[in-house]
N, C-alpha and C positions, 0 to 999 in steps of 0.2 A: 784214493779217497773213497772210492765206492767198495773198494775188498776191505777196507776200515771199516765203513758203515755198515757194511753185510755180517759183518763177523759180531760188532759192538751190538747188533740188533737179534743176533743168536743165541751173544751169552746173557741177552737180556737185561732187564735190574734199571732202576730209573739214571743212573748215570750212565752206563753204555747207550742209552735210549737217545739221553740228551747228546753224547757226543755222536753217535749214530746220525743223527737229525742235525747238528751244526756240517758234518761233513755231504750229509746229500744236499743242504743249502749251499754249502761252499761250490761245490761241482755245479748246481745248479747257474746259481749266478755267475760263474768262472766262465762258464761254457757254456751257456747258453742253446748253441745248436749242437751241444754233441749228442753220438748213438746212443751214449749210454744214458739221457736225457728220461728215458722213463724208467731205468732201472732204478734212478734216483728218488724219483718220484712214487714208486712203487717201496720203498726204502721210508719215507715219511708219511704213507698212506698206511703201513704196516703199524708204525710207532706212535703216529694220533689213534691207531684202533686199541690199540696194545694198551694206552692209557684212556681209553674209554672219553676221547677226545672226540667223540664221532661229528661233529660239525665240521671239525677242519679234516676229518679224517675223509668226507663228502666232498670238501673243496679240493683236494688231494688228489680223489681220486679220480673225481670227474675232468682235471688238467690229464692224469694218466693218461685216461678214455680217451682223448681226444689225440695223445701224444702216439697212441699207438696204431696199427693198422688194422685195416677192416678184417675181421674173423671171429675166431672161437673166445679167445683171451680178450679179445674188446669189449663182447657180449659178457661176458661173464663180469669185468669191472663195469658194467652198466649196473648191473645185479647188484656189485658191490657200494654201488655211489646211492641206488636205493634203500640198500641195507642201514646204509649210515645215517643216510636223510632221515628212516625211521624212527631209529635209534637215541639222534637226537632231540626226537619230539617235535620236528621239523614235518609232519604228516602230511602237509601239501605238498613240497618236492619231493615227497617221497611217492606220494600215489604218482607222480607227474613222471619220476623214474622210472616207477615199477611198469606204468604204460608205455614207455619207450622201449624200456627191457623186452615187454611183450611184442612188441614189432619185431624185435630181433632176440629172440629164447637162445640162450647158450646150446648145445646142443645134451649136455650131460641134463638139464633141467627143465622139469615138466613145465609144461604153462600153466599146468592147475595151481601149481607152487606158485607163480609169479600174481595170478587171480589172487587168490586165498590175500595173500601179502597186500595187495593192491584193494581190496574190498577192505580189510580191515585198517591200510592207511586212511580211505575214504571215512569211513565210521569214525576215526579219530578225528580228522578233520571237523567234522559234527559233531564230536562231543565237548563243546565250548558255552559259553550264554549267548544265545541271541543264532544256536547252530540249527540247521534244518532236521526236524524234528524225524522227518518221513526217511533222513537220509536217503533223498530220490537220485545221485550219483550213484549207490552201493548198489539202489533196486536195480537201476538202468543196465549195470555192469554183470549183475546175475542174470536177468530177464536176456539181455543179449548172451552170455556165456551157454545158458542152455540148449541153444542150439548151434553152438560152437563147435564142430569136427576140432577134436584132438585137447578139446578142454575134460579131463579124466571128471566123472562124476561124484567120485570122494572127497577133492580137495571142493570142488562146489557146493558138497551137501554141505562140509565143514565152514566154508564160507557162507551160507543158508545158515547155521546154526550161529555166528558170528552176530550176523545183520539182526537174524528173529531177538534172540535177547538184548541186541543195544535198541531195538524198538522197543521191547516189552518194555526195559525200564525206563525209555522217555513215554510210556502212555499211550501207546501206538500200540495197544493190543488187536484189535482188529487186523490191524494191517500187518502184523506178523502173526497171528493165524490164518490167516488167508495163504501167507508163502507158504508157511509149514504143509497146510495142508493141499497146497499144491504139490508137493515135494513126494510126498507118504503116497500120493495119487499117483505117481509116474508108474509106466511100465519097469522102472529099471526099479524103484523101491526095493525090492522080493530081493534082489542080488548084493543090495547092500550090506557090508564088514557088519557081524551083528550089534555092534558096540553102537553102534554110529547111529543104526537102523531103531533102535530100542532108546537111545537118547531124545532123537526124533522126534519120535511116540510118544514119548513122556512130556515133552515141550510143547506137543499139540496138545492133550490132555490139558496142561497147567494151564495152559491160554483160553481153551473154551472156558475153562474156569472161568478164569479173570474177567472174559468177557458176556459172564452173565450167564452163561450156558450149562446149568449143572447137571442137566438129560445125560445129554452129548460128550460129556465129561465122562458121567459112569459109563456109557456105553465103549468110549475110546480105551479107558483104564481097563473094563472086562476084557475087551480085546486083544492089548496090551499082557494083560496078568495069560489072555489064552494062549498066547504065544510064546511066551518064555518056557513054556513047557514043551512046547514042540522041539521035533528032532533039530528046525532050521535056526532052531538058539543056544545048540550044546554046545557051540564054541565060548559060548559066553561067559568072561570070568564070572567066578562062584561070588566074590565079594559085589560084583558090580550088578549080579541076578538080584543076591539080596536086596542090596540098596535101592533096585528100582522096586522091587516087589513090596519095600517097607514102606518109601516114599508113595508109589501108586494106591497102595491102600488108605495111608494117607490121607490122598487128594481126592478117591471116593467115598472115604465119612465125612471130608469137607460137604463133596456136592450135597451128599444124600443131607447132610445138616441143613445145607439151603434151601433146599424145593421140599421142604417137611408139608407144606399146607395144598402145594398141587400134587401131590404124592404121599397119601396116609401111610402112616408106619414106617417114613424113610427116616425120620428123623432118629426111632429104633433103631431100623435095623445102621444109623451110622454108630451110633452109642455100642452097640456092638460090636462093630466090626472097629473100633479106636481099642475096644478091650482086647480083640483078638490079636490087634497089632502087636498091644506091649506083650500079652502070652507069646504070640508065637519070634518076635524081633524084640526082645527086651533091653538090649544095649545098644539098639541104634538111636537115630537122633531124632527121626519120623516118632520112635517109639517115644521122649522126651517128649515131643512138640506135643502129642497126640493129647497130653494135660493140659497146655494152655488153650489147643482146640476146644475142647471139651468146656474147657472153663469161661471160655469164648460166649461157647451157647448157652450154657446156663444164666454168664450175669446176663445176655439178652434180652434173658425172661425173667429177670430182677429175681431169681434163685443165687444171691446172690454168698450165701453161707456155703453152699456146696461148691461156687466157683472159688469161692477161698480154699476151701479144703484141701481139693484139688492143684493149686496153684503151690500151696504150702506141703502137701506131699512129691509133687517134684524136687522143690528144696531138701525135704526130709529125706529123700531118696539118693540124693547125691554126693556120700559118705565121703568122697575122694574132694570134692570141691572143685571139680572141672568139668561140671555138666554145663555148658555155653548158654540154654534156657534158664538154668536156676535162677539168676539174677532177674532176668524179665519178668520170673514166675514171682517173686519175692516184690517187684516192684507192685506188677500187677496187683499183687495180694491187695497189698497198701493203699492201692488205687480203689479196689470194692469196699475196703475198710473206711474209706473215709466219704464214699455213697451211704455208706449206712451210719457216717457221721460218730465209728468208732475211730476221732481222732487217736488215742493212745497205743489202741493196737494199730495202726497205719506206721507211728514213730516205732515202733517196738522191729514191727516187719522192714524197717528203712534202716534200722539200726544192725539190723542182721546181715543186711545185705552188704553195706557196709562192712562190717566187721569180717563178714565171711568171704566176700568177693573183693576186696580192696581194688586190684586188678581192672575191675568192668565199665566200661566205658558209660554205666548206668551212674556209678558213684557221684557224679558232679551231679546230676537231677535228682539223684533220692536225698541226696544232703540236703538240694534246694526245697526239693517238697517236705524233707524232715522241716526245715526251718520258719515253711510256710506253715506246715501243722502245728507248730508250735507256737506261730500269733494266734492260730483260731482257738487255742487253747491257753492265752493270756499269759504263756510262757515264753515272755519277751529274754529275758536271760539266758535260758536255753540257745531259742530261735538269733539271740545275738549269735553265740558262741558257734552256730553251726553255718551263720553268714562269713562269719569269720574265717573259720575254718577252710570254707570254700575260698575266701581270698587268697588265703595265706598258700595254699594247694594247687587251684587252678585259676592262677591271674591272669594267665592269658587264654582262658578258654575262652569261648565265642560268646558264651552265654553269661562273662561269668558280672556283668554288667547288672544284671535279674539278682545276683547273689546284692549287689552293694545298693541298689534300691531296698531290697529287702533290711539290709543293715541299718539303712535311713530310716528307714521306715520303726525298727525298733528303736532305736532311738529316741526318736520322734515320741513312742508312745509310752519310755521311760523316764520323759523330759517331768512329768506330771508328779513324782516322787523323786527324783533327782537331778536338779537342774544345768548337774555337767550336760546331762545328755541333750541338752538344746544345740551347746555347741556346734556337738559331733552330729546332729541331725543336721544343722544348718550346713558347716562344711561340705557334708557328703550330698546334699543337695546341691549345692553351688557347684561342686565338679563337676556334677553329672551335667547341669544346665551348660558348663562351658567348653564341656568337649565335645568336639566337632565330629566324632566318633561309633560317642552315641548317637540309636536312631532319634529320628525328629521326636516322635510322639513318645519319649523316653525323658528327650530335654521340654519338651513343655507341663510334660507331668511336673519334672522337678522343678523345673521354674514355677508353677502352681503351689507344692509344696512350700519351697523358698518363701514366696511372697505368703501366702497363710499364715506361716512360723513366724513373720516377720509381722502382721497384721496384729494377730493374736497377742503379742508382747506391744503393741499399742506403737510400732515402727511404721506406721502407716505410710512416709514419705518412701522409705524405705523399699516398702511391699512396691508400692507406685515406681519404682526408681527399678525392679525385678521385674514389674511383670508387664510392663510397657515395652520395651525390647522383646521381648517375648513375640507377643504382637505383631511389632512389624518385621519382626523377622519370619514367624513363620505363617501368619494371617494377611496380612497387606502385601506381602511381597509374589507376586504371581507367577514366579519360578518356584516356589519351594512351597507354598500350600497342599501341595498334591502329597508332598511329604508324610503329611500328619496320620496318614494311615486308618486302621480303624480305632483306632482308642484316643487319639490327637486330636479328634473335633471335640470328646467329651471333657477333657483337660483346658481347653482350649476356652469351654464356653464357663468352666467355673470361675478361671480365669478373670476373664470378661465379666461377669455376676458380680463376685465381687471386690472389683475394680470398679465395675458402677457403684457398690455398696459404698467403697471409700470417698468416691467423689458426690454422691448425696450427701454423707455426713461432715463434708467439708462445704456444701452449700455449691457446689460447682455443678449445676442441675447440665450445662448445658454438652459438658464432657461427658455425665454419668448416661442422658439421651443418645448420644452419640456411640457410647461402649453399648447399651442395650443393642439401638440399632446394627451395630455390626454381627449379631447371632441373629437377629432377622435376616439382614445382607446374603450374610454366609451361610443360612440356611443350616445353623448347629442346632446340639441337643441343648434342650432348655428354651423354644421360642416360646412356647406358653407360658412359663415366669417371666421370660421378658417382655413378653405385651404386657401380663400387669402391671411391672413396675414400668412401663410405659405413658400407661394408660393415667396413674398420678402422674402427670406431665400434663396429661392431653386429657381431662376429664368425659371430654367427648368423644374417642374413642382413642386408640393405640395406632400409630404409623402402620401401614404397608411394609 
């Protein structure tokens, strides 16, 4: 059975796999305690990897591991039960492996190998909601490795560049320039592979950035830019010298852009030195970006014509339609356009972007903001047609919830010349109010809406019968008020306004006192109108 399985698992192909793996179970459970008891098992630890089964391929092989004796091949399926853990997105058994591995290192394999793996299972483990931001496991694990005999200092610096950027992007910038620039400070720095060494460099650089530092910035990039020149970086591929020389420039017309007012003429000579980039680096992506830098600074300073220009000759520049900024640039555009309340040219530049970028993961927001320009611009038919469009395209985008408000909402303000559109405003209101889906302050909007639409057509029991639920669902109820976010107390208190309004004009003074008081209670927007319509109640003054 086991020269069946070994052979069926040679010639491969998902059916030899499966019989392969019924005969190592067969042998398995047949025999229990035979010799051949791990070959079997080494037999189905082979064919859960083969099929990218790696959970049971862990469970597998860790029965192996145990099945076999203390040595080289033991330590090594230790390795392998790690591997798997990994693999499967299992990242706590797997850093819990990779630490046992390290106790006992195969002997063909580095322990730097085993760190590296192990730091960046720890990093995944924290990369979840609610994960330690500081990853103080990964630091613990580096801080101790440093002075580790026999831990090589490449796989460490690569584990060091691992940790710094899953800090940069939880916000931990500080605390990963601090590493870095521990790192660049070591006596061993000078001997580091130059790739490594020059990656580094640029990672400290982008971090003092980030953290406020634009001095320190130029100064690290000068440094940086002095060294690539040197004899000690002529190993350095030619494409990877470029890309940091493009990018380093870069990141010092950023800085000099920042510290323009404690340093005269910096702001110059960065404007210069973005022109130098695209002369001297014209088809890299630094040389691309260095337009919406630019255009950056200028809307800043409300030069807001020249950040369009700008914006719109990256577009114009990119004959192929595969510059990855274009889109941004074109969105951008649209965004200055409609600062300076040129709604038509914002739809014009959203329309291009669209049309030219189909592909870009911008398409679903420029559509949205096309549809929204098109209410400020009383082009309810359009702004229908592009709501639409978005449902019909991207129903299950995350956002696309923003699109079918938006749809109501035209609707809603077509109902005035056409009174299907009451319907369809109402409906699309009513879903929104009843799925549990949308966020809070989404369905009290709509329930706001609802009940209005329903007031205004003189359904006032109606409006009462919508927007009462409302209420004590998301207002009286002290689990879910916290819901209402920042736009939810303002829905919230129209709501309430008027609801009072309908229970005055039904003579129900002592409900319409009561709905006042609960925006005093709750401390919403609108206490001021409601003390005075209060205050007709209480001629002598307004409730507390």
């Amino acid at each position: 059975m086991l020269f069946r399985a070994q052979l069926a698992l040679v010639e491969k192909g998902y059916e030899n796999y499966q019989r392969a793996d019924e005969d190592a179970q067969a042998l398995l459970e047949r025999f229990p305690g035979s010799q051949l008891k791990a070959q079997a098992l080494a037999v189905r630890t082979d064919i859960a990897w083969e099929l990218r089964r790696f959970r049971t391929a862990a469970d597998y092989a860790s029965q192996l591991r145990e099945a076999l004796a203390a040595g080289d091949t033991r330590r090594q399926i230790g390795v392998l039960v790690a591997d798997a853990y990994f693999r499967s997105g299992d990242y706590r058994n797997a850093a819990d492996a990779y630490s046992a591995a390290m106790r006992e290192p195969p002997a063909a394999m580095a322990s730097g190998v085993l760190l590296f793996q192990r730091v960046l299972a720890e990093i995944n483990v924290e990369q979840r909601p609610g994960g330690d931001t500081l990853y103080k496991a990964a630091q613990s694990l580096l801080d101790e490795a440093a002075g580790t005999p026999g831990i090589d200092i490449v796989h460490r610096w690569q584990a060091e560049w691992n940790l710094a950027r899953a800090l940069q992007a939880r916000g931990q910038t500080i605390a990963a320039l601090k590493r870095v620039e521990r790192l660049t400070g070591e006596p061993a720095a000078a001997t580091m592979p130059a790739d490594l060494y020059v990656r580094m460099a640029w990672l400290q650089a982008r971090l003092a950035f980030e953290a406020g530092s634009p001095a320190e910035t130029v100064r690290l990039v000068d440094a940086l830019l002095a060294r690539l020149q040197t004899p000690a970086l002529a190993t350095l591929a030619g494409s990877l010298k470029d890309d940091v020389t493009s990018t380093s420039s870069l990141l010092k017309a950023q800085a000099l852009l920042a510290f323009d007012e404690p340093r005269p003429g910096a702001a110059r000579e960065g404007l210069e030195l973005l022109k130098k980039l695209r002369e001297d680096h014209p088809k890299s992506d630094s040389a691309a970006y260095s337009y919406i830098v630019e255009a950056d600074y200028y809307a800043a300073r409300d030069a807001i014509v020249e950040a369009r220009r700008l914006l719109t000759k990256l577009a114009d520049d990119d004959k192929t339609k595969t510059n990855p900024y274009a889109p941004f640039a074109l969105y951008e555009a649209a965004l200055n356009a409609e600062k300076q309340a040129h709604y038509d040219a914002a739809v014009l530049l959203i329309e291009r972007l669209v049309q030219e970028y189909p592909r870009s993961e911008l398409v679903f927001y420029a559509r949205l903001k096309q549809g929204d320009l098109q209410r400020q611009l009383n082009l309810f038919g359009d702004a229908q047609r592009a709501y639409e469009w978005l449902l019909n395209n991207f129903a299950g985008h995350q956002d696309a919830v923003r699109a079918e408000f938006g749809l109501a909402a035209c609707h809603y303000a077509q109902a005035a010349i056409d009174p299907s559109h009451w319907e369809a405003a109402e409906a699309r209101y009513e879903r929104l109010l009843d799925r549990p889906a949308v966020p809070a302050d989404m369905r009290v909007e709509a329930g706001y809406m609802l009940g209005h639409m329903l007031a205004q057509r003189g359904h006032a029991a109606r409006a009462q019968e919508v927007w009462w639920p409302v209420v004590n669902m998301f207002l009286l109820d002290a689990n879910r008020v916290s819901e209402l976010g920042a736009n939810g107390p303002y829905w919230m208190s129209r709501i309430l306004l008027e609801l009072g309004e309908l229970w005055e004009k039904e003579a129900k003074l002592d409900q319409a006192r009561q709905t006042y008081e609960m925006i005093l209670q709750q401390k919403l927007p609108g206490e001021s109108l409601a003390r005075q319509r209060l205050a007709r109640f209480n001629p002598g003054g307004s409730r507390p």
